[in-house]
Structure formats: C-alpha cells, structure tokens
FIMIGU-470671 format. One line per field, with one value per residue (C-alpha): residue number from 1; x, y, z; residue in one letter. Coordinates in pm, whole numbers, always signed. Example, Ala and Ser with C-alpha at 12.3 -4.5 7.8 and 13.67 -1.06 7.14 Angstrom:
// residues 2
guke <- c(1|2)
c1 <- c(+1230|+1367)
c2 <- c(-450|-106)
c3 <- c(+780|+714)
margu <- c(A|S)
This chain:
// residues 479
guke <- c(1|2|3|4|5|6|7|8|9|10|11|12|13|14|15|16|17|18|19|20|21|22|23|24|25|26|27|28|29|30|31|32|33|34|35|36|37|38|39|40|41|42|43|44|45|46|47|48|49|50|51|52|53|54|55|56|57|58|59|60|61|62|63|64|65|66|67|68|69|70|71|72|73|74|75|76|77|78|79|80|81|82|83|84|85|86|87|88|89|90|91|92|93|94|95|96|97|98|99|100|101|102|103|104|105|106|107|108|109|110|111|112|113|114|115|116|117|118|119|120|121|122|123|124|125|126|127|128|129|130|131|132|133|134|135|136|137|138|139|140|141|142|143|144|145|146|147|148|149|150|151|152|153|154|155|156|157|158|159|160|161|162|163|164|165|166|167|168|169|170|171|172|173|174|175|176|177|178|179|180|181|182|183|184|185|186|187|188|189|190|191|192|193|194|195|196|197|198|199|200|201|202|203|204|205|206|207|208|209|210|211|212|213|214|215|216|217|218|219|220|221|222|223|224|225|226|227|228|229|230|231|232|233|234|235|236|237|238|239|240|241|242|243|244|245|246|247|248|249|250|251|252|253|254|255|256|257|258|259|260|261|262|263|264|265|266|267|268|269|270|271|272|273|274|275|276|277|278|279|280|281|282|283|284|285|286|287|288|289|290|291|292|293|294|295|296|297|298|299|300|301|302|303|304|305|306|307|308|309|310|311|312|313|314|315|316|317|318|319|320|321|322|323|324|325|326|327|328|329|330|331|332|333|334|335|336|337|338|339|340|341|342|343|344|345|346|347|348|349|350|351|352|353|354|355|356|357|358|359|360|361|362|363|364|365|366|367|368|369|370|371|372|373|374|375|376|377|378|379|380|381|382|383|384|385|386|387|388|389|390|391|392|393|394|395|396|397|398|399|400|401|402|403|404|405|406|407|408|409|410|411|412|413|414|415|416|417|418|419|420|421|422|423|424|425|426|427|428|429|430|431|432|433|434|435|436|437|438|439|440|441|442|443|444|445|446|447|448|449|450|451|452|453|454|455|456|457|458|459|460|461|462|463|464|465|466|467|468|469|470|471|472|473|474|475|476|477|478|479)
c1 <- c(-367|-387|-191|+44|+263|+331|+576|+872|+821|+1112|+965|+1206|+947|+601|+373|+23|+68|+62|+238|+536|+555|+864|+971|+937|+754|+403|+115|-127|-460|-649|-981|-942|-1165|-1120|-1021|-1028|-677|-786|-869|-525|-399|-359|-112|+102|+119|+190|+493|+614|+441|+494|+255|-56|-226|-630|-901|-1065|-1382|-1253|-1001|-1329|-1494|-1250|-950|-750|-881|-784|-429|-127|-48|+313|+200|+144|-189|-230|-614|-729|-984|-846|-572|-468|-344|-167|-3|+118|+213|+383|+572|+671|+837|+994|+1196|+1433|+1618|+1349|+1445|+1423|+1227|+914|+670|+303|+162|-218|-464|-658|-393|-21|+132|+376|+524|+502|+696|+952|+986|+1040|+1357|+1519|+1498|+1571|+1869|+1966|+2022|+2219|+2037|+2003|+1670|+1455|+1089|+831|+458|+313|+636|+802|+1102|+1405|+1710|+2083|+2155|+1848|+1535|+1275|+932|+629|+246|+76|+60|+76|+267|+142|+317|+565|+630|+691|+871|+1172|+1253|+1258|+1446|+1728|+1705|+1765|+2054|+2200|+2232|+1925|+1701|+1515|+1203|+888|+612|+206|-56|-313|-683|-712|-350|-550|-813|-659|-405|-59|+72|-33|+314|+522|+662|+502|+696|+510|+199|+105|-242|-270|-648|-958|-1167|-1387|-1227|-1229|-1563|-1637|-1420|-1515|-1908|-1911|-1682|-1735|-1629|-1326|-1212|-1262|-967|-762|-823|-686|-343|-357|-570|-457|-132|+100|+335|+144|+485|+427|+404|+119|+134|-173|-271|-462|-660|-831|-1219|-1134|-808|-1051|-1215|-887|-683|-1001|-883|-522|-608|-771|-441|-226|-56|+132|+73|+249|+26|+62|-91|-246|-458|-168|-17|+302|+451|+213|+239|+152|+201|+256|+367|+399|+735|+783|+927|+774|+682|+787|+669|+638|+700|+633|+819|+767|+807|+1055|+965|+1161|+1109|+1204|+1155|+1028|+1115|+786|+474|+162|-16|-63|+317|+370|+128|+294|+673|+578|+374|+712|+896|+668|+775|+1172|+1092|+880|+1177|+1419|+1590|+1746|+1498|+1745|+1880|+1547|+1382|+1675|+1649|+1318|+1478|+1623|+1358|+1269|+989|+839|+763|+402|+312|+332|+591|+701|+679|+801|+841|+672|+921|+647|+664|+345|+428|+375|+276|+143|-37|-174|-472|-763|-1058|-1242|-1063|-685|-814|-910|-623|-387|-570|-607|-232|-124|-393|-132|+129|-65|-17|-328|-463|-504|-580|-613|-622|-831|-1035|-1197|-1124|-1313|-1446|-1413|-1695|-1896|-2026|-1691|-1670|-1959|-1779|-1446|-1598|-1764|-1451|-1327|-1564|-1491|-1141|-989|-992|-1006|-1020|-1028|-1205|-1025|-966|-777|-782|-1063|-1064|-1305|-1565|-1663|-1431|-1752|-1977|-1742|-1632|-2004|-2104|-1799|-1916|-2254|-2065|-1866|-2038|-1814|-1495|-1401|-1403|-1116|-1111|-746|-510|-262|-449|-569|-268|-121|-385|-352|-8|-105|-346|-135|+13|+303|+176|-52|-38|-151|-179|-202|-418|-469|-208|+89|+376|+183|+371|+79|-304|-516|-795|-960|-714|-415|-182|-23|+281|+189|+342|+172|+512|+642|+381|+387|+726|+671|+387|+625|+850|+660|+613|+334|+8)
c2 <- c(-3312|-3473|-3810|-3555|-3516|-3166|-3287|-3454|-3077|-2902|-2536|-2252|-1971|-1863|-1618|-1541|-1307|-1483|-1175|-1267|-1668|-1756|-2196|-2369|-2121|-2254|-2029|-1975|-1916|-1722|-1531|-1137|-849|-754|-1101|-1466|-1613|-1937|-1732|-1679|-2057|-2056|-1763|-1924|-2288|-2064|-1937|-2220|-2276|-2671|-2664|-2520|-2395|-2388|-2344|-2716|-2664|-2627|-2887|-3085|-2973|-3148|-2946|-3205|-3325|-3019|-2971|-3175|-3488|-3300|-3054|-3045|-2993|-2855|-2820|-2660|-2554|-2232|-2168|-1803|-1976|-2258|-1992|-1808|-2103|-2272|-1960|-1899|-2295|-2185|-1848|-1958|-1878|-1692|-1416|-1576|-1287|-1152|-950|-800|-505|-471|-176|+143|+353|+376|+62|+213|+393|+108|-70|+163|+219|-135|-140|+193|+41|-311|-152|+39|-263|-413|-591|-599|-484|-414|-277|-350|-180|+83|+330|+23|-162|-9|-220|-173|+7|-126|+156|+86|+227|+51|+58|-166|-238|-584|-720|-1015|-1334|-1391|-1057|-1048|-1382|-1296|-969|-1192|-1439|-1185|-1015|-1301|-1381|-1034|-1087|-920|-1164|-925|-769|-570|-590|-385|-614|-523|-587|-651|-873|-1096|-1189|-1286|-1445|-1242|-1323|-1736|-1835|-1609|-1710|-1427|-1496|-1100|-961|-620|-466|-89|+54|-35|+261|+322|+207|+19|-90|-31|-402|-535|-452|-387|-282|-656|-800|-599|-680|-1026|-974|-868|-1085|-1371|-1205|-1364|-1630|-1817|-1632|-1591|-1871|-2077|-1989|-1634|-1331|-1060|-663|-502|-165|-167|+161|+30|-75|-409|-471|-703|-947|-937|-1068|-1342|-1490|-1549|-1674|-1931|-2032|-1971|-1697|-1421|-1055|-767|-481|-55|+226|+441|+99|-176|-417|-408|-102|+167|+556|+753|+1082|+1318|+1652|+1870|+2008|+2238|+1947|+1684|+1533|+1403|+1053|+902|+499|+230|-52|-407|-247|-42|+374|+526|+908|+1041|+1295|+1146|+1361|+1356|+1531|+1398|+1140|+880|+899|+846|+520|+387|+397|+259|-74|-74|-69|-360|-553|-530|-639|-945|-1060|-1031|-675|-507|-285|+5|+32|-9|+303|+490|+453|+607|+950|+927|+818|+962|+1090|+838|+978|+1174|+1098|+1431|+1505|+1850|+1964|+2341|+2618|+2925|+3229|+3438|+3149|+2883|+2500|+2284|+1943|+1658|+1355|+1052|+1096|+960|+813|+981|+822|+971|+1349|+1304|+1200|+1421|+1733|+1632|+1572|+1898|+2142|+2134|+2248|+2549|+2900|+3055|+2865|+2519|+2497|+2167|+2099|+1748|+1550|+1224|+964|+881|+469|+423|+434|+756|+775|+827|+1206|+1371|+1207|+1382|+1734|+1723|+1617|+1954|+2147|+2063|+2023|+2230|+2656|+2647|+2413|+2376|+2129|+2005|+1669|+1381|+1095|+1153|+812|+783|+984|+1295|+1542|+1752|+1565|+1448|+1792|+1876|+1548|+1661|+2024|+1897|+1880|+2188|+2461|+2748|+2541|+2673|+2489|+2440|+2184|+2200|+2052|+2256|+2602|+2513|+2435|+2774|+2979|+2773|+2918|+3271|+3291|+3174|+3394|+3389|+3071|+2912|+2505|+2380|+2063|+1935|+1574|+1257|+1149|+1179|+1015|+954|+1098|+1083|+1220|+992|+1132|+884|+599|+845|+917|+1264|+1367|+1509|+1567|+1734|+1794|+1952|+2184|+2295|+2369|+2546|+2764|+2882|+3023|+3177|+2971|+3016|+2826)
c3 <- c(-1226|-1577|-1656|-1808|-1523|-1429|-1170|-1397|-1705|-1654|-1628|-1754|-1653|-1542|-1613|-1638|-1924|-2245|-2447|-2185|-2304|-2399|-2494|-2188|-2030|-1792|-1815|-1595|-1720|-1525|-1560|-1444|-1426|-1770|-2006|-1926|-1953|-2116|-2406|-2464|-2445|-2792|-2834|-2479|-2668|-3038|-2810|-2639|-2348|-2204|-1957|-1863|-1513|-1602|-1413|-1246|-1458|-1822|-1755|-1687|-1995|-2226|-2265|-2264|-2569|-2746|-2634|-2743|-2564|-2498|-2274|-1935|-1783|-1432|-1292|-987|-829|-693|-963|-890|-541|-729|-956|-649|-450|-784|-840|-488|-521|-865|-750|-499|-272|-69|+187|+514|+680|+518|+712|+550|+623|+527|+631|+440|+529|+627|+444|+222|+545|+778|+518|+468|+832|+861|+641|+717|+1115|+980|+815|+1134|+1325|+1108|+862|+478|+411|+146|+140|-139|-254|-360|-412|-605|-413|-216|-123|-93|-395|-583|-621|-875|-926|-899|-970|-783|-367|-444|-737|-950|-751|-1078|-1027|-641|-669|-924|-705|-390|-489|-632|-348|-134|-381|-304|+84|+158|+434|+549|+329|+415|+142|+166|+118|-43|-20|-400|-392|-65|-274|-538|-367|-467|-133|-80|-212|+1|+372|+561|+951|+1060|+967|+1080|+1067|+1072|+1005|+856|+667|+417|+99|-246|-201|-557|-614|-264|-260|+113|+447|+558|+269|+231|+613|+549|+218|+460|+686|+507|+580|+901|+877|+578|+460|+794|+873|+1162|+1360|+1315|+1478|+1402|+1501|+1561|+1618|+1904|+1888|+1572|+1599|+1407|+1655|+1889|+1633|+1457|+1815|+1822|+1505|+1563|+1926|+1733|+1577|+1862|+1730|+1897|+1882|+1926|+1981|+1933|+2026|+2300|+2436|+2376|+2577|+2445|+2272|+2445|+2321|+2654|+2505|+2199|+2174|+1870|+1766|+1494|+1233|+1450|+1779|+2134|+2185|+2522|+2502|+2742|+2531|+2617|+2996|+2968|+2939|+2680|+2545|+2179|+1933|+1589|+1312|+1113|+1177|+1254|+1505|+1211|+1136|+1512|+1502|+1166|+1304|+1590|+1399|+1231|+1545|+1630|+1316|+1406|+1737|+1677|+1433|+1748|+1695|+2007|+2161|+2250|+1896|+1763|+1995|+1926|+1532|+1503|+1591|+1232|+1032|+687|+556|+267|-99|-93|+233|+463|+257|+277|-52|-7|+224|+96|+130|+350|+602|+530|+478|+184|+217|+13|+115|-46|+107|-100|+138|+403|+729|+536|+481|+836|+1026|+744|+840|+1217|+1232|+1089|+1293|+1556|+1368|+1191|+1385|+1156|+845|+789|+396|+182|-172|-277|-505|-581|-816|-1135|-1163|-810|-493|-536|-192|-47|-275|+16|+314|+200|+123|+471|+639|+460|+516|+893|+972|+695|+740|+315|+105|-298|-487|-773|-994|-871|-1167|-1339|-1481|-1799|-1539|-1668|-1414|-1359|-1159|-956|-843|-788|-595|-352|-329|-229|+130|+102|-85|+59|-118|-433|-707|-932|-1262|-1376|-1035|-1144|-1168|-834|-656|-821|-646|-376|-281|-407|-66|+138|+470|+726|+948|+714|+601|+269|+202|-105|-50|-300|-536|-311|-486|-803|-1135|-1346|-1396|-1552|-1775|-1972|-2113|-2056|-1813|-1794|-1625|-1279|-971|-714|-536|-822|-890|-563|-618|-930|-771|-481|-746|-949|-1249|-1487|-1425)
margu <- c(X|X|X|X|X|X|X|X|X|X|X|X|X|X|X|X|X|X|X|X|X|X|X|X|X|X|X|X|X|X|X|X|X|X|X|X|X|X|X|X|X|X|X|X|X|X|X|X|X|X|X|X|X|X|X|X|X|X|X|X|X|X|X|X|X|X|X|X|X|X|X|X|X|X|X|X|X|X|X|X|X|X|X|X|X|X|X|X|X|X|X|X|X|X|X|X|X|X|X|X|X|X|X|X|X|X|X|X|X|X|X|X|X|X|X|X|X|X|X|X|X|X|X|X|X|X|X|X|X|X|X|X|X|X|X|X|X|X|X|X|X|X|X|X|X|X|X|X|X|X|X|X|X|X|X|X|X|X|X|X|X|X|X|X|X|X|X|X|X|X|X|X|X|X|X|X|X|X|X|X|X|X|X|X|X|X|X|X|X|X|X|X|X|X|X|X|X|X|X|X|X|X|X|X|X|X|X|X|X|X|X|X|X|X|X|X|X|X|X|X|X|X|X|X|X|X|X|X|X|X|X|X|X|X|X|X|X|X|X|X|X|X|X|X|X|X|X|X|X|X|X|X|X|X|X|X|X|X|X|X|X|X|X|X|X|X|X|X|X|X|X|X|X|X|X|X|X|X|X|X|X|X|X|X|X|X|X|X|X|X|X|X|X|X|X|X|X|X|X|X|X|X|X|X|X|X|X|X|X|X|X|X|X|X|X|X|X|X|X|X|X|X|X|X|X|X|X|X|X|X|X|X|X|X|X|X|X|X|X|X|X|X|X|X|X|X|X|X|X|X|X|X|X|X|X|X|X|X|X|X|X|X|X|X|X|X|X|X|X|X|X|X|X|X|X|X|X|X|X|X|X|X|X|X|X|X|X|X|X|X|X|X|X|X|X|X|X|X|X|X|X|X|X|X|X|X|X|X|X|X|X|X|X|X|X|X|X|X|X|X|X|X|X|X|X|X|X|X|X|X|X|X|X|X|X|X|X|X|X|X|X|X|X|X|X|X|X|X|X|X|X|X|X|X|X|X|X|X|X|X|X|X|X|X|X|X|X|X|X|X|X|X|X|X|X|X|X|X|X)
C-alpha cells in the first residue's frame, strides 16, 4: 500500500464501475476485455471517489504523483482478487452457508435444487446465477452466472440480513478467473461436468479446467466439503487435488462412494431412481425427465447433506422438485399428443445428454430445434449438427444469437454435419413449422437459449422466448 493509509478511509461504497461513483465511494480500477479501468480514474476522483484500488504496476509508474495527497491509494499485484476479497470484508453480515457449483452444464439446476431441498428441510434458502436470484419472497432476474463481487456481495449480505443462512450460487468459469468468487466463504463446492465449452475466452479444454479448478483449490474454505460427480472423466484428478488439502468429498453418480444411483427407469413425466445413500437403499420417483436431471438433484442432494441436513427428509424432498426455467422445461403439450420442451442446451456434450434423456420418453419422433452462437468457438457449430444428425429423428437448423456474426455462415458451418436438416434463418419461422410436423407421440425440443428473453443480432437484443413461441405455435398464432 501507499503511505496513504487505506486502512483508517472510511469507505461508503465500492465499485468497479466508475459511472456508479458516488462521494466516498473506492474504485477499483481494473483492466477488462474491452477498457482498462485506470482510464477512468479521472471521472471516479471527478465523482468522489476517496480511494483507489490500481493495478501494482501503474502504482509503480508514478501514480501517486498524479493523484491528490487526500486519497487513498491501494496497489496490488492481483487487484481483481483484492476487489473481491475487499468487497466481501465491506458487505456484512455474510450468510453463514455458501456452497458453489461449477461445471459446463447443470449449474443453474443444481443450484436451484439446492434451495428448494434446503428450503424443504427447514432452512431459509436462496439460490443465485444464471436465472438471477430466488429467496423467500425475493425473485430477480439476472444476466450473468457469476455476478461482479460488488454485485454478489450487496445481495448476500441483505440476504443474510433477511434470515436467509443458507445460499447456493453457479460459478462460473469466466467469474474463477477473474476472481468473482475469492471474497466469498464457500463451506461446499460441487463439481458437475466438464465439456467442450467457452474456449473462445479460455484458448483450450486445459485451460478452462484449470478456471474451474480454482473453485476448489484456492476458493473453498480449507474446512470444506466438495461434491463431485463421480461418473465425470475429470472426477479422478479433481479428488487428487483436494486430497492434497485434506478435504472431504461427497461423491454422485452411477461409480460413487457415497450417494450411488443403481438404477433409472423412465416414467411418463419422469423417472424411478434407485439410491444407495450414504448406506442406506432408498427408492423414489423424481418428477423431471431425463438422466442429467437425475444426476443434478442428486449433486444437490449431495450439497444438503454435506451441510448436515437429515437424510430421510432430504431423499424424500426430491419427489417434489420443480422443474428450473428453460431447462427441460415443458414448454407445451401439442393438442394431437407430442411434447414441447426447451433446453438451454448450447455446446455439444448438452444437445447430447438433452436428446439422450428424452429418446426414452418419445413413442415415435424425437425432433430438435438448435443453433449456434455468433462471437463464440466455431468448431463447436459441426460437433452439434453431427450430434443431430445422430441422436435426433429431425432436426432444424436455425439462429441462436447471432452476435455481430453474419447468421449465414453459421447456419451453413452447422449443416456441414447435418445436410438432411433443414435449414431455417428466422427461430421463430422455424419453431412454427416445427410444431406444424409434429404427430401423436412425437417430442420436439426446442435447444439453446432456454430461459433467455432476448435474441441478440448485432448490438441488439430482441424480445424472444423460445417458450413462448412454442406456445404461440401450438395455438395457432401467426408466424
């Protein structure tokens, strides 16, 4: 730190958004993707910022010497984890149990798994990511997995205000590596899958592990307890790491230890599961479809029960679990008798397991109804139209987010994989025709967006729903 002592400011407020500044404020200057926060020093002091978080280096360079003797300077060498870590001590109280969930896929249901069982037991509970945050009589949308710490902090802290100790947030690859989630008191971390996916910010499939990695390496409490999914390739180097630390693991699946699933069977509206918990056999019917659904309630299950729930009122709450917002969500039942469904399925590994979970649940047709997202990794748009191509009876190529890509090639760079898909630009024209083909014991799903309420084409987003139009197209409404 500077001779400036940061430790005797009295800080009203931080942020790391200089248009958000108010007197007394601290900002944190950090460099992103896009801009470099120490740009922007000027407009946080113009506004009444009394202290400054800068990055080691320009501190070194003589920024001192440029700033006002009256304001604060805090240098580090790693300042997006001092921001987090700073704002994590600034927000209090904290909620006293916090577990992570990080993987490709299943998060946002493994999180709100965790609170509706949470809340069955007992407990106020609150779950936080992708589909915003849900608490006792608090439900707001979000946008991102992993909130900016400020952010994540203030909703914490109000929730632990509010009674509510017990809080279940998705970690994200992107929010690990730039350390969203260094200030919080993770006491569970849970690990779901690793897949192909955002390797157009990570560079490579080791690179992106190792950002989720840090979830249990770096972020969980050295008391902790981590759930694992044991059927996962990564489960065994994973198990490695927290030996190293002495942590304990819970883990799920068909090869665990500890909550084992010895056997699904399809129902019409869901599935049998056959449980050996902790030792004890137990048998229930889950009442969502899918084996993926099945292996996120039970990582959830494994999150209750590493924070000391009772097992029999845990097992028993999964029978009345609900379905989360776009994923395998039943969007519509078509009057002739075929089922509706949308998924947020946008990487290979999803459209696999989505279309591989409802095959058993399809008396005829299994159709699907997909795309590929503009700015993101390219070679992932082949690997979904073969996985199509294969595991789908049908399928329609149309556009996801388009991004400030060109729709086009996107489409084409998909149908490379599945030339007997038809192709369809506009989502909603394709989702209308779609419906129109489908017969008495066919299943469409309708796969990448999920609970998304927006398409975005270029710079803007457009009110979308995929649920919606599904809806719409069932009853007849103009495409």
């Amino acid at each position: 730190m500077s001779g400036r002592d940061f430790i005797d400011t009295d800080i009203l407020g931080i942020t790391a958004d200089s248009r958000q500044v108010e007197p007394g404020f601290l900002f944190a200057a950090l460099s992103g993707a896009q801009v470099d926060g120490a740009n922007f020093i000027p407009d946080a002091i113009a506004a009444g910022a009394i202290a400054l978080l800068v990055p080691l280096e320009i501190y070194k360079d003589g920024l001192a010497d440029s700033i006002d003797a009256s304001i604060s300077l805090v240098p580090d060498s790693n300042p997006r984890r001092c921001y987090a870590k700073i704002v994590g001590r600034f927000y209090q109280p904290q909620p006293n149990h916090v577990a992570a969930v990080t993987g490709t896929n299943g998060k946002s249901s493994v999180a709100e798994f965790t609170r509706q069982l949470w809340q069955a037991c007992g407990q106020l509970a609150a779950s936080f990511g992708t589909l915003g945050l849900v608490a006792p009589d608090r439900i707001e949308s979000g946008n991102l997995t992993t909130p900016d710490p400020a952010d994540l902090h203030k909703a914490l802290s109000e929730l632990a205000a509010n009674g509510v100790n017990h809080v279940a947030v998705e970690a994200s690859s992107h929010g690990l590596n730039q350390f969203r989630l260094d200030g919080v008191a993770v006491n569970i971390a849970a690990f779901t899958n690793l897949s192909r996916d955002h390797l157009d910010y990570h560079e490579s499939i080791d690179k992106y592990y190792q950002a989720k990695l840090r979830l249990f390496t770096e972020v969980l409490d050295n008391g902790g307890v981590a759930v694992i999914n044991a059927d996962d390739a990564k489960s065994e180097a994973l198990v490695d790491e927290l030996e190293k630390r002495r942590i304990k693991t819970i883990s799920y699946g068909l090869k665990a230890s500890n909550i084992v699933l010895k056997k699904i069977e399809p129902l019409p509206d869901g599935q049998c599961l056959s449980l050996n918990v902790l030792g004890k056999d137990a048998k229930l019917n889950l009442p969502l479809i899918g084996g993926f659904q099945s292996m996120n309630a039970l990582c959830a299950l494994g999150i209750v029960l590493a924070d000391g729930a009772d097992q029999t009122q845990a097992i028993a709450a999964l029978e009345n679990l609900a379905g989360v917002r776009g994923r395998l969500e039943l969007a519509a039942h078509h009057t002739i008798g075929a089922g509706i469904y949308v998924d947020y399925a946008h990487t290979p590994d999803a459209l696999a397991h989505v279309l591989t979970a409802l095959r058993p649940h399809t008396s005829k047709k299994l159709k699907v109804v997909f795309g590929c997202g503009g700015d993101r990794d390219q070679d992932k748009r082949p690997e979904m139209g073969e996985i199509a191509a294969r595991l789908a009876d049908e399928a329609i190529v149309t556009d996801d987010n388009p991004r400030t890509e060109a729709a086009a090639p996107i489409r084409s760079q998909i149908m490379a994989a599945c030339p007997e898909a038809l192709e369809i630009g506009d989502r909603k024209k394709a989702i209308f025709a779609a419906v129109k083909g489908l017969s008495e014991g066919d299943l469409l799903v309708i796969a990448g967006k999920g609970h998304e309420q927006g398409q975005i084409i270029g710079d803007d987003v457009l009110p979308f729903d995929d649920v919606e139009i599904a809806r719409q197209a069932v009853e007849g409404g103009g495409a």
